[in-house]
mmCIF file of the N, C-alpha and C atoms, coordinates in Angstrom:
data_MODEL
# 
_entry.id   MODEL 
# 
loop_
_atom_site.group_PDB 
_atom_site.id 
_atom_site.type_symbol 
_atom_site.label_atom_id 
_atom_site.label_alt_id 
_atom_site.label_comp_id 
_atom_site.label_asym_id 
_atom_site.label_entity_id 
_atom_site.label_seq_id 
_atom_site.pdbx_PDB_ins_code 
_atom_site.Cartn_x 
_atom_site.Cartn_y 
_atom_site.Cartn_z 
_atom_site.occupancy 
_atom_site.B_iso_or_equiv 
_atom_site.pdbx_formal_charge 
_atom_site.auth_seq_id 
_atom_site.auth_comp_id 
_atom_site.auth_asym_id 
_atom_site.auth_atom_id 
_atom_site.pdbx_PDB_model_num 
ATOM 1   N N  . UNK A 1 1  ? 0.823  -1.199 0.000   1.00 0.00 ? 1  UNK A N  1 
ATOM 2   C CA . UNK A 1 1  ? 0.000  0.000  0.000   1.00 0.00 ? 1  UNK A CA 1 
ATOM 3   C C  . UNK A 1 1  ? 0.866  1.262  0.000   1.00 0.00 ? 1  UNK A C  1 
ATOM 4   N N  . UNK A 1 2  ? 2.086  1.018  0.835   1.00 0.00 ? 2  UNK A N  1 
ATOM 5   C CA . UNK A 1 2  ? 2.536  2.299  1.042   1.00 0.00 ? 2  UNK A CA 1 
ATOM 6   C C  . UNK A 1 2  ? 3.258  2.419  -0.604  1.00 0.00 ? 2  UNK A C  1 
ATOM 7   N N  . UNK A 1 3  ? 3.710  1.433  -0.875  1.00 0.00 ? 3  UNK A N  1 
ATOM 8   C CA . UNK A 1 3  ? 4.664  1.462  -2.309  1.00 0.00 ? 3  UNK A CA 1 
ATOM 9   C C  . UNK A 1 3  ? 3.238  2.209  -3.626  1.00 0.00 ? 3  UNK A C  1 
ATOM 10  N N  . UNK A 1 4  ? 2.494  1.708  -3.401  1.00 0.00 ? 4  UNK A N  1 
ATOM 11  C CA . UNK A 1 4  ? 1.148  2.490  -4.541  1.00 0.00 ? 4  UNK A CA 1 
ATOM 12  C C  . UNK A 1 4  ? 0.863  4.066  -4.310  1.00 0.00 ? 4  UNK A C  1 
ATOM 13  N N  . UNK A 1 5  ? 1.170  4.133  -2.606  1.00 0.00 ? 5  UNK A N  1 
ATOM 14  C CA . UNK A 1 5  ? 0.772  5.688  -2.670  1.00 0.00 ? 5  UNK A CA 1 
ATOM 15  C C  . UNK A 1 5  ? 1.880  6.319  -3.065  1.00 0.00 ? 5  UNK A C  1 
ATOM 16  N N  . UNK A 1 6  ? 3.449  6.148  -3.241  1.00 0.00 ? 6  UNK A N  1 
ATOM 17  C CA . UNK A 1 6  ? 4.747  6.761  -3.433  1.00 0.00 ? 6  UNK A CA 1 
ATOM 18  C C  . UNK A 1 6  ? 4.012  6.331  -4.640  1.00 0.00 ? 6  UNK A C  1 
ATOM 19  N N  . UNK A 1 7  ? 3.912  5.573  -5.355  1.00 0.00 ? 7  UNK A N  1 
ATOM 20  C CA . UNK A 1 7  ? 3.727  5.702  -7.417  1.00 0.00 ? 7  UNK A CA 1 
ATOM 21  C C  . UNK A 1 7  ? 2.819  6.694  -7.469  1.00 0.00 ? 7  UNK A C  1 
ATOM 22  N N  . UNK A 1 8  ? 1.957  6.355  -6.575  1.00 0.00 ? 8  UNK A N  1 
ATOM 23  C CA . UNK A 1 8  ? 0.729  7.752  -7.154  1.00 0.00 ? 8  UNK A CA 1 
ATOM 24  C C  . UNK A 1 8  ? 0.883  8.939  -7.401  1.00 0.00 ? 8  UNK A C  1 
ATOM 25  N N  . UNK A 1 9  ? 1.613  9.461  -6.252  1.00 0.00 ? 9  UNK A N  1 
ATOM 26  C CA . UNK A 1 9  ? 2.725  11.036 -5.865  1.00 0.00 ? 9  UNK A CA 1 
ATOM 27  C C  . UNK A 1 9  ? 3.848  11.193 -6.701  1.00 0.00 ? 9  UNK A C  1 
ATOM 28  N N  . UNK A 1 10 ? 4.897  10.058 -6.986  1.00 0.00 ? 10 UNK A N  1 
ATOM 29  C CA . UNK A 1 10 ? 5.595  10.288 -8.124  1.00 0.00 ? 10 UNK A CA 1 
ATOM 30  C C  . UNK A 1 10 ? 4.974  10.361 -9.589  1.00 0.00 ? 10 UNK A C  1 
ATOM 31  N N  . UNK A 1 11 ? 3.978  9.989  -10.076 1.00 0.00 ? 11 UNK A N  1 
ATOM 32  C CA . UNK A 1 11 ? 3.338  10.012 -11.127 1.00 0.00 ? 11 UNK A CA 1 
ATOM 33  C C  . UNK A 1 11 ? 2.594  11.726 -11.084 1.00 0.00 ? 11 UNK A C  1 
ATOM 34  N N  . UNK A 1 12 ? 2.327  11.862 -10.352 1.00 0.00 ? 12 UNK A N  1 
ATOM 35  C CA . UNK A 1 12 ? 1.261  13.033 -10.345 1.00 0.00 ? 12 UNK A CA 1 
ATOM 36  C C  . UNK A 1 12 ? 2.382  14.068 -10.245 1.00 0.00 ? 12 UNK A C  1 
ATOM 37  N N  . UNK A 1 13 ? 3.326  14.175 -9.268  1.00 0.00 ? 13 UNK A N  1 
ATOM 38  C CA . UNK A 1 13 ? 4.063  14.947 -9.644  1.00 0.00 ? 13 UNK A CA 1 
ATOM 39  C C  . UNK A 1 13 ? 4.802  14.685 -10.694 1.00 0.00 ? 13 UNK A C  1 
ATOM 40  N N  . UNK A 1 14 ? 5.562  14.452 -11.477 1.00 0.00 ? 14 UNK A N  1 
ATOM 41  C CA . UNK A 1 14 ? 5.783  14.370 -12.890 1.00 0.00 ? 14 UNK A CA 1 
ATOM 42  C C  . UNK A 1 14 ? 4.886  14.612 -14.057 1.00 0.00 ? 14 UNK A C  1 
ATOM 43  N N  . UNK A 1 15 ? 3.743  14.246 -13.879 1.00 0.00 ? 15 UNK A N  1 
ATOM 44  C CA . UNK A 1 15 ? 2.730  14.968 -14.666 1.00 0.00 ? 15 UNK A CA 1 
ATOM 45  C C  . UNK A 1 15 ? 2.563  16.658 -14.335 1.00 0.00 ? 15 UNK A C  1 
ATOM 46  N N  . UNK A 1 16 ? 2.929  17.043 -13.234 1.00 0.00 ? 16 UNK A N  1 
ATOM 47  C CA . UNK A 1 16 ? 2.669  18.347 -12.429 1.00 0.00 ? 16 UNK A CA 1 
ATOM 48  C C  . UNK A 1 16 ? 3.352  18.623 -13.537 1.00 0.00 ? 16 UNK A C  1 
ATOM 49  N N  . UNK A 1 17 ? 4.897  18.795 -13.212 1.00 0.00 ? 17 UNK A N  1 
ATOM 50  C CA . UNK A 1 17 ? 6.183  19.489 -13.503 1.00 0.00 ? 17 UNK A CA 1 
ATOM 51  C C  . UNK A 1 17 ? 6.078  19.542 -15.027 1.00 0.00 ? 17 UNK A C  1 
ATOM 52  N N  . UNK A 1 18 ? 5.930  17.756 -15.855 1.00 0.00 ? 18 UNK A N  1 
ATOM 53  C CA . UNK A 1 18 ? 5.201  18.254 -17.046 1.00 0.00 ? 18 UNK A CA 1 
ATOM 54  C C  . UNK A 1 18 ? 4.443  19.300 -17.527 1.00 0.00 ? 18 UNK A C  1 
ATOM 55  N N  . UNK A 1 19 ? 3.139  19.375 -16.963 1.00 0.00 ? 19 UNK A N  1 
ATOM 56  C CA . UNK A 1 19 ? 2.235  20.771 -17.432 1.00 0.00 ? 19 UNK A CA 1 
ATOM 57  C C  . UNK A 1 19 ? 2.633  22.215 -17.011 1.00 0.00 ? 19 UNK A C  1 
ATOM 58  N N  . UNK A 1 20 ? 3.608  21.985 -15.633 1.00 0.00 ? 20 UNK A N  1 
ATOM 59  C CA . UNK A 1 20 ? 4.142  23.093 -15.446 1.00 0.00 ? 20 UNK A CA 1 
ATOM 60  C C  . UNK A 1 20 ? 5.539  23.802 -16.193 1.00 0.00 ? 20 UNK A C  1 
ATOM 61  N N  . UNK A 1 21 ? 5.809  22.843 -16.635 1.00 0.00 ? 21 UNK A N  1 
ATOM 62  C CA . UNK A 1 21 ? 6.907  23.892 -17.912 1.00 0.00 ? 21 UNK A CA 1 
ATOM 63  C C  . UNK A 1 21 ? 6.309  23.915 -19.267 1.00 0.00 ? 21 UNK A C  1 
ATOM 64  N N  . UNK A 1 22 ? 5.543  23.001 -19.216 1.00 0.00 ? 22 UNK A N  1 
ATOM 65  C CA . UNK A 1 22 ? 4.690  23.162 -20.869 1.00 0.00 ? 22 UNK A CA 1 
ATOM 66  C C  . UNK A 1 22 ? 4.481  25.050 -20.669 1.00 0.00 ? 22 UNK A C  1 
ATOM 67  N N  . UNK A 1 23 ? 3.619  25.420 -19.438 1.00 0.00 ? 23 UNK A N  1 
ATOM 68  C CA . UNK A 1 23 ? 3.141  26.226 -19.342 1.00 0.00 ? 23 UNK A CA 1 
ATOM 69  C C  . UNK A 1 23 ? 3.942  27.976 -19.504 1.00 0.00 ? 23 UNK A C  1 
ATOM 70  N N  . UNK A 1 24 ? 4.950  27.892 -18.908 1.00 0.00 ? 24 UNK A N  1 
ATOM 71  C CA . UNK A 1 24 ? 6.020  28.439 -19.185 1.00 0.00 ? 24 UNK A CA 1 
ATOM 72  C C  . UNK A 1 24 ? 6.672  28.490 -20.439 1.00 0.00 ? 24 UNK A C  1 
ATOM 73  N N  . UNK A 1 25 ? 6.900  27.898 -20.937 1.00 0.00 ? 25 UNK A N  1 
ATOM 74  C CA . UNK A 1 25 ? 6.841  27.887 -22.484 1.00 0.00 ? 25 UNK A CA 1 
ATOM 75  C C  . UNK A 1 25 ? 6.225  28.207 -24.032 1.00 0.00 ? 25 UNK A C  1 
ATOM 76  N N  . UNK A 1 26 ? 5.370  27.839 -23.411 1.00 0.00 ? 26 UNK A N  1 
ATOM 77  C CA . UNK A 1 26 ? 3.805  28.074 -24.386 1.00 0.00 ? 26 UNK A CA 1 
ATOM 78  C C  . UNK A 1 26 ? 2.679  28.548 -24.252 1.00 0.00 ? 26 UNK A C  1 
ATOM 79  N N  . UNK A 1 27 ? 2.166  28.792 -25.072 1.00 0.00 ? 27 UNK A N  1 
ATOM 80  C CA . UNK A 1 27 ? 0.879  29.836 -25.347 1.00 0.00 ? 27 UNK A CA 1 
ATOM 81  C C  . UNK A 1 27 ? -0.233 28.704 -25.158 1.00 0.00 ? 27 UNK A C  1 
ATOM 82  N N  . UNK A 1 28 ? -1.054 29.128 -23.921 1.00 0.00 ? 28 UNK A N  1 
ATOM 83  C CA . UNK A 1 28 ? -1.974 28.228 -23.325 1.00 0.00 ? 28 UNK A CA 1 
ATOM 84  C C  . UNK A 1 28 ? -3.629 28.588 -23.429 1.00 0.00 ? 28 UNK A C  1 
ATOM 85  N N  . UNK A 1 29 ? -4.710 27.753 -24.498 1.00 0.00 ? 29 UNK A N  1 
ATOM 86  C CA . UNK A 1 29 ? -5.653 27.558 -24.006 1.00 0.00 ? 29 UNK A CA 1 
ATOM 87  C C  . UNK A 1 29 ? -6.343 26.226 -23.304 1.00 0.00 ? 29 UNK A C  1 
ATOM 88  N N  . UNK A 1 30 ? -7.856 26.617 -23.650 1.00 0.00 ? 30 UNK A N  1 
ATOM 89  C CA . UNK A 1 30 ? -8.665 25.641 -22.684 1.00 0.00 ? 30 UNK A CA 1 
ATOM 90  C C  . UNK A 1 30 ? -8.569 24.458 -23.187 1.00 0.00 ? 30 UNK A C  1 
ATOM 91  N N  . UNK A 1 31 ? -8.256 24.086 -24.639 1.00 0.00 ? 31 UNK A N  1 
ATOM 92  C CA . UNK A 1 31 ? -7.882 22.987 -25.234 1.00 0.00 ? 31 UNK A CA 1 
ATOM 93  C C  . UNK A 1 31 ? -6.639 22.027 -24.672 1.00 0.00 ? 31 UNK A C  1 
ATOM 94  N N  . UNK A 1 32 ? -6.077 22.704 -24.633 1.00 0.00 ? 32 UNK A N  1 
ATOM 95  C CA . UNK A 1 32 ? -4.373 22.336 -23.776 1.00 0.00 ? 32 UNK A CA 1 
ATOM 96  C C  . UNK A 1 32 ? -4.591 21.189 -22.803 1.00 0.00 ? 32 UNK A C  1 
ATOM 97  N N  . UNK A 1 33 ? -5.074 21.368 -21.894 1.00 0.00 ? 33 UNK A N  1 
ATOM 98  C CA . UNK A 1 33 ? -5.394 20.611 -21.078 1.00 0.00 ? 33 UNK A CA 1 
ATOM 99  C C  . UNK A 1 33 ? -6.228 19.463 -21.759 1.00 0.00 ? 33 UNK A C  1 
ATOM 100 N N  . UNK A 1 34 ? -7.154 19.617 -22.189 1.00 0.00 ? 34 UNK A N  1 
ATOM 101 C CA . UNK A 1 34 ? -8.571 18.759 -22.581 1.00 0.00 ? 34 UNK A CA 1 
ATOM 102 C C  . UNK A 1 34 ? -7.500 17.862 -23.504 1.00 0.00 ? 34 UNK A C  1 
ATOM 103 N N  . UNK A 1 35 ? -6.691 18.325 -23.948 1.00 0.00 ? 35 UNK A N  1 
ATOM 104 C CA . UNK A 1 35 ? -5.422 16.989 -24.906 1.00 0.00 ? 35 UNK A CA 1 
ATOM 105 C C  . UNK A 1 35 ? -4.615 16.193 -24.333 1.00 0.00 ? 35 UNK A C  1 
ATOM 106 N N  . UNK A 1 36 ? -4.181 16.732 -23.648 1.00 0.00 ? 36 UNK A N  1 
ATOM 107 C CA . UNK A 1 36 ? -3.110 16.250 -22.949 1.00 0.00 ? 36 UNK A CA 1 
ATOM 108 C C  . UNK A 1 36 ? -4.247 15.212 -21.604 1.00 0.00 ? 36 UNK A C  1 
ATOM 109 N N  . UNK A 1 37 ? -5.047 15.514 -21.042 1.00 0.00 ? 37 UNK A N  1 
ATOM 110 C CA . UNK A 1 37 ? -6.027 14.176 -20.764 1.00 0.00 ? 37 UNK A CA 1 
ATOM 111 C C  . UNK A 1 37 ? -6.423 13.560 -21.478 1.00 0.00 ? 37 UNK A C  1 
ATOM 112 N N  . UNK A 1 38 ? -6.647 13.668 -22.980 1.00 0.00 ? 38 UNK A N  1 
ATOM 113 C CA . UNK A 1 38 ? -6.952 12.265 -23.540 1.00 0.00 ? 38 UNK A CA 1 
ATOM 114 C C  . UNK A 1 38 ? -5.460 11.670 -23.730 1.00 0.00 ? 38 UNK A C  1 
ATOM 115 N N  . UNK A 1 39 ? -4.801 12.708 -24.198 1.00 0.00 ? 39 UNK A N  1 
ATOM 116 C CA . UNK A 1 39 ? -3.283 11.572 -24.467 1.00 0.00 ? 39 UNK A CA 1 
ATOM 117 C C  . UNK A 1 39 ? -2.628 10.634 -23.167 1.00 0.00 ? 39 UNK A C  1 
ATOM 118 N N  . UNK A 1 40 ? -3.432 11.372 -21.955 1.00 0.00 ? 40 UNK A N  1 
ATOM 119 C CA . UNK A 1 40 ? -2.782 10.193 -20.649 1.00 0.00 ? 40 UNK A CA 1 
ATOM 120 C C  . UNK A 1 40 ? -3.417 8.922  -20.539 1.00 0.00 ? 40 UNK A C  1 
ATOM 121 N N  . UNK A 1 41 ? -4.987 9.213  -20.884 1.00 0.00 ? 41 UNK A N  1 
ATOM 122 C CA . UNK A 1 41 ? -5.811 8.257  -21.025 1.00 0.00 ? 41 UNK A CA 1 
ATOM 123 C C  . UNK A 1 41 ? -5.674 7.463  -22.165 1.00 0.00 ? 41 UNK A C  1 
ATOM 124 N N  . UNK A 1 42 ? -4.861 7.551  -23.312 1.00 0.00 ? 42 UNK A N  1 
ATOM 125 C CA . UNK A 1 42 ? -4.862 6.676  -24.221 1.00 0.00 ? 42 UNK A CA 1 
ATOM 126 C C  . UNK A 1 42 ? -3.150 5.858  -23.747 1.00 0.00 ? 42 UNK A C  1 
ATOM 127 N N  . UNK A 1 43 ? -2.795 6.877  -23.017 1.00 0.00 ? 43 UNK A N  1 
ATOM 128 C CA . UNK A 1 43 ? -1.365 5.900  -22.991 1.00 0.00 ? 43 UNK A CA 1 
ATOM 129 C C  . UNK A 1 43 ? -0.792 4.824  -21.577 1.00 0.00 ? 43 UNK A C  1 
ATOM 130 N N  . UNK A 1 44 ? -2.311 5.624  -20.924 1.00 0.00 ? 44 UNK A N  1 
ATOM 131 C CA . UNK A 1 44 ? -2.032 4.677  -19.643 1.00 0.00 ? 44 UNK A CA 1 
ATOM 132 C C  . UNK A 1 44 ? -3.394 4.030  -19.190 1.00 0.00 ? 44 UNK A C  1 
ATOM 133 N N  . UNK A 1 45 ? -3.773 3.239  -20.412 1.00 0.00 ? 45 UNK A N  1 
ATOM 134 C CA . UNK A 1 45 ? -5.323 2.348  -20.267 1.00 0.00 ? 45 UNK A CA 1 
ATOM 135 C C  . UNK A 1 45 ? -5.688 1.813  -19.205 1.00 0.00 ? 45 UNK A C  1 
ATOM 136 N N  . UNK A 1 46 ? -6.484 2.344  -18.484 1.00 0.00 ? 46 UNK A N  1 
ATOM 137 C CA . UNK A 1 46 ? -7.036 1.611  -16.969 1.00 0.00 ? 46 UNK A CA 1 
ATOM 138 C C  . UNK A 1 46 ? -6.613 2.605  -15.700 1.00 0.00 ? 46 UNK A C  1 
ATOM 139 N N  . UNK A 1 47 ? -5.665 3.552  -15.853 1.00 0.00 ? 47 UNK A N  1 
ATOM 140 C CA . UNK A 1 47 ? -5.346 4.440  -14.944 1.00 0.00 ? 47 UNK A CA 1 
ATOM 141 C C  . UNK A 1 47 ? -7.095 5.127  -15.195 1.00 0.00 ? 47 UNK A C  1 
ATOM 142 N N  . UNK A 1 48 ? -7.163 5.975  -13.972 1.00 0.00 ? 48 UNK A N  1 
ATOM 143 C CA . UNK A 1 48 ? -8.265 6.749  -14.134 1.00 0.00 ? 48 UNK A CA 1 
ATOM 144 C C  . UNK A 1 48 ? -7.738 8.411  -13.318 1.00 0.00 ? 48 UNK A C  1 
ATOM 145 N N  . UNK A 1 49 ? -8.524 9.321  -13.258 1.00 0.00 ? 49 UNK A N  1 
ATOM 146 C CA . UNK A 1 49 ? -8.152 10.662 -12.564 1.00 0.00 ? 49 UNK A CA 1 
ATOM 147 C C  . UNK A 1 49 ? -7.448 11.345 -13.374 1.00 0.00 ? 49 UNK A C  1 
ATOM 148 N N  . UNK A 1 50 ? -7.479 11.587 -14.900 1.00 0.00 ? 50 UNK A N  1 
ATOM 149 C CA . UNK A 1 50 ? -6.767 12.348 -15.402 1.00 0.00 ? 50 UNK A CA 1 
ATOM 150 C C  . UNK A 1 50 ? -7.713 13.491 -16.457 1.00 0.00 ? 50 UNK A C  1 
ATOM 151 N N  . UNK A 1 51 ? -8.329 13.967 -15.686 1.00 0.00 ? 51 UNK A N  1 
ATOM 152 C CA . UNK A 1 51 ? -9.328 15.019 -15.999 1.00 0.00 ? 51 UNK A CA 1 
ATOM 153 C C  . UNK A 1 51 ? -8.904 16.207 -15.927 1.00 0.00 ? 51 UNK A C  1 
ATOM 154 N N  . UNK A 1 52 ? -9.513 17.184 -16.597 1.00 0.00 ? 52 UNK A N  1 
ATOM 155 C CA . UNK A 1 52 ? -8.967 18.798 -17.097 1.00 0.00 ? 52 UNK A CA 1 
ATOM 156 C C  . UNK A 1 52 ? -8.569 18.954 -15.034 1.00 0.00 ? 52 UNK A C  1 
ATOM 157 N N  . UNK A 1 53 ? -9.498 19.004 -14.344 1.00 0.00 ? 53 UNK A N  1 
ATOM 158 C CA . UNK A 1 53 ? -9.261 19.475 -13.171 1.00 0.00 ? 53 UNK A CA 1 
ATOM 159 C C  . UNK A 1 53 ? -8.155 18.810 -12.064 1.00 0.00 ? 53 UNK A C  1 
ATOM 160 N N  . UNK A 1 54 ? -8.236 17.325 -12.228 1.00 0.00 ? 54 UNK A N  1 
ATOM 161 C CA . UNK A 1 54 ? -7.259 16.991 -11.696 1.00 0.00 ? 54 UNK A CA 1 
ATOM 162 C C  . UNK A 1 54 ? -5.419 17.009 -12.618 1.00 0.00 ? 54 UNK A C  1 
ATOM 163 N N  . UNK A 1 55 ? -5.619 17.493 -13.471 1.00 0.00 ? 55 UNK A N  1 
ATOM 164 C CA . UNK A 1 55 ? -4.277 18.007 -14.172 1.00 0.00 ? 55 UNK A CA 1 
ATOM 165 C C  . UNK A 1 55 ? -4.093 19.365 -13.463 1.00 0.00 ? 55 UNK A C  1 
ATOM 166 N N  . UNK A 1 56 ? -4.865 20.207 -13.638 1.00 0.00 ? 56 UNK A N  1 
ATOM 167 C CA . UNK A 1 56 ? -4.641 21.792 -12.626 1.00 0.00 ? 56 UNK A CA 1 
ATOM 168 C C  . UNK A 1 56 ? -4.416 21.199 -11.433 1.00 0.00 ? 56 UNK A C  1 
ATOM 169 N N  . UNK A 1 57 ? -4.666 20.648 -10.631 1.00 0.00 ? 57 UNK A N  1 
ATOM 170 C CA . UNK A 1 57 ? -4.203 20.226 -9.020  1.00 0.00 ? 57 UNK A CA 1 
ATOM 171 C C  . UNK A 1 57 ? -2.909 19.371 -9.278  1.00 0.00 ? 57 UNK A C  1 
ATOM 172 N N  . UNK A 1 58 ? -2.583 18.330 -10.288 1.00 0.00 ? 58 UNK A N  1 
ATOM 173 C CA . UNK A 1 58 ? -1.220 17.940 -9.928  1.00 0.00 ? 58 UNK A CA 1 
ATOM 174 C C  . UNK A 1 58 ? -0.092 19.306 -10.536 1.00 0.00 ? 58 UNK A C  1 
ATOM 175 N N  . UNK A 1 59 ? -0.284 20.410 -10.968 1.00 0.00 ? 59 UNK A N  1 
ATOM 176 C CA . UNK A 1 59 ? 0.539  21.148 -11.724 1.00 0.00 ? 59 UNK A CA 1 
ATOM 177 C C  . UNK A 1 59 ? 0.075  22.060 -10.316 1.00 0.00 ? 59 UNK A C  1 
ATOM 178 N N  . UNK A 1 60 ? -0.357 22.135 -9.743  1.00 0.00 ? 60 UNK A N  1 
ATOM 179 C CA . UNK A 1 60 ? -0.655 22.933 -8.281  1.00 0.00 ? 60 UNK A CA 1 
ATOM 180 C C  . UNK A 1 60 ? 0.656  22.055 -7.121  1.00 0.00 ? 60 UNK A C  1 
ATOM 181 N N  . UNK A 1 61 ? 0.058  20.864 -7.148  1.00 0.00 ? 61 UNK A N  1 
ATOM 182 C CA . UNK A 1 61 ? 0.889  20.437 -6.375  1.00 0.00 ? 61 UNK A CA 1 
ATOM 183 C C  . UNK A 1 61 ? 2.508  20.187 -7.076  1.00 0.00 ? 61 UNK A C  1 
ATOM 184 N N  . UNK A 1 62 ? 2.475  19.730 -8.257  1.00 0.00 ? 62 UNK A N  1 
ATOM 185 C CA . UNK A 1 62 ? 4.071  20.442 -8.251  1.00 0.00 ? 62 UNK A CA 1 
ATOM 186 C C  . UNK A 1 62 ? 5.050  21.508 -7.223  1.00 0.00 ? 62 UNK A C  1 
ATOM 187 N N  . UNK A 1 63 ? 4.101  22.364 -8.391  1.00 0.00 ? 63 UNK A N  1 
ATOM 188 C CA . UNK A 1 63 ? 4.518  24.062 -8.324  1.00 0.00 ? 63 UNK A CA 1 
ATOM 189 C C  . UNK A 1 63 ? 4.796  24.235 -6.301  1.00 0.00 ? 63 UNK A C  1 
ATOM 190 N N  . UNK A 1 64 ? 3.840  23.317 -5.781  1.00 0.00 ? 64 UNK A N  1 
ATOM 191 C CA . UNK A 1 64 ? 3.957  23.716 -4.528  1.00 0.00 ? 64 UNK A CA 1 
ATOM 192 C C  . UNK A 1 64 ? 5.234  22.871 -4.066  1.00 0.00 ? 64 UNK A C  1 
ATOM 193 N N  . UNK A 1 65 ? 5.756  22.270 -4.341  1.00 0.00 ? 65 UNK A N  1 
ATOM 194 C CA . UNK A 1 65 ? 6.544  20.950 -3.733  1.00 0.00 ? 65 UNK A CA 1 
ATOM 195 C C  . UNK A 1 65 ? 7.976  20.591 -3.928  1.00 0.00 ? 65 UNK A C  1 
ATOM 196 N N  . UNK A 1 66 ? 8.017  21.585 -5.868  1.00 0.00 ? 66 UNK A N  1 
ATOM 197 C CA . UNK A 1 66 ? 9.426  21.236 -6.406  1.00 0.00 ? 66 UNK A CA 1 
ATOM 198 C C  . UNK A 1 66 ? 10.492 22.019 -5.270  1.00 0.00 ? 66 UNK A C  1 
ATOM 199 N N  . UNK A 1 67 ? 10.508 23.323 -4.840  1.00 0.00 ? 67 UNK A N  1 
ATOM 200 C CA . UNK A 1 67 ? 11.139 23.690 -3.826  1.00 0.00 ? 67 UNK A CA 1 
ATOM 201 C C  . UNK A 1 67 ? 11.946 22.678 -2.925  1.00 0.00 ? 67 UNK A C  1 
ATOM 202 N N  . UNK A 1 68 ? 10.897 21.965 -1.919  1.00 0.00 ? 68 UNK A N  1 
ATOM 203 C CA . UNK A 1 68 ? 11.293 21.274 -1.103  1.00 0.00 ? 68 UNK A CA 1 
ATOM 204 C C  . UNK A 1 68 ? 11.880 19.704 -1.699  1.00 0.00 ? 68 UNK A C  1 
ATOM 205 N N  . UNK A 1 69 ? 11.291 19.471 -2.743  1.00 0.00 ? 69 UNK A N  1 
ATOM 206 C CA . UNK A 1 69 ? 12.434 18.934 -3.634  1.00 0.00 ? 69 UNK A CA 1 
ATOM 207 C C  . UNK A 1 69 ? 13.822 19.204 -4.127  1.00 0.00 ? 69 UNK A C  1 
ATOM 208 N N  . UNK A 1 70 ? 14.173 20.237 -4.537  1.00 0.00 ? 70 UNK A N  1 
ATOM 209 C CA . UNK A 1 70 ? 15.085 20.806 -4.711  1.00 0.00 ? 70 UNK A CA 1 
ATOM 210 C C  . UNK A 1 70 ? 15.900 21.021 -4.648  1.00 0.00 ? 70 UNK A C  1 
ATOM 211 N N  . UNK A 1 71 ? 15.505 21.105 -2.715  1.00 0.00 ? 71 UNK A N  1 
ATOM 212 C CA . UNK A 1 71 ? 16.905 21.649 -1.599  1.00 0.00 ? 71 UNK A CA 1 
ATOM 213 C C  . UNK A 1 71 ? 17.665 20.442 -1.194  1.00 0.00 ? 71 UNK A C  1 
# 
């Protein structure tokens, strides 16, 4: 159990940090997101939670976390 919740948190953050330099980089609409959830959902069949909103919360929790990563 404990080993699934460390994949979950490493996955989500890496998806974070993903959308969070996409973002920095590039010119962002509402589409952006809505793609990049189907492309998680086509590449990781059977995962679930990768919706426009839970992409803004793992790129939240990044943004909040890489710091203390960091140091």
């Amino acid at each position: 159990m404990i080993q699934a919740n460390k994949d979950s948190l490493a996955l989500n953050y890496s998806i974070g940090g993903y959308i969070s330099c996409r973002k920095q980089t590039s010119h962002w609409g509402d589409k952006v997101l809505d793609t990049i959830s189907s492309q998680l959902q086509q590449e990781l069949p059977g995962l679930r939670g990768f919706t426009k909103s839970n992409l803004k919360k793992m790129c939240v929790f990044y943004e909040g976390w890489k710091r203390v990563f960091l140091e």
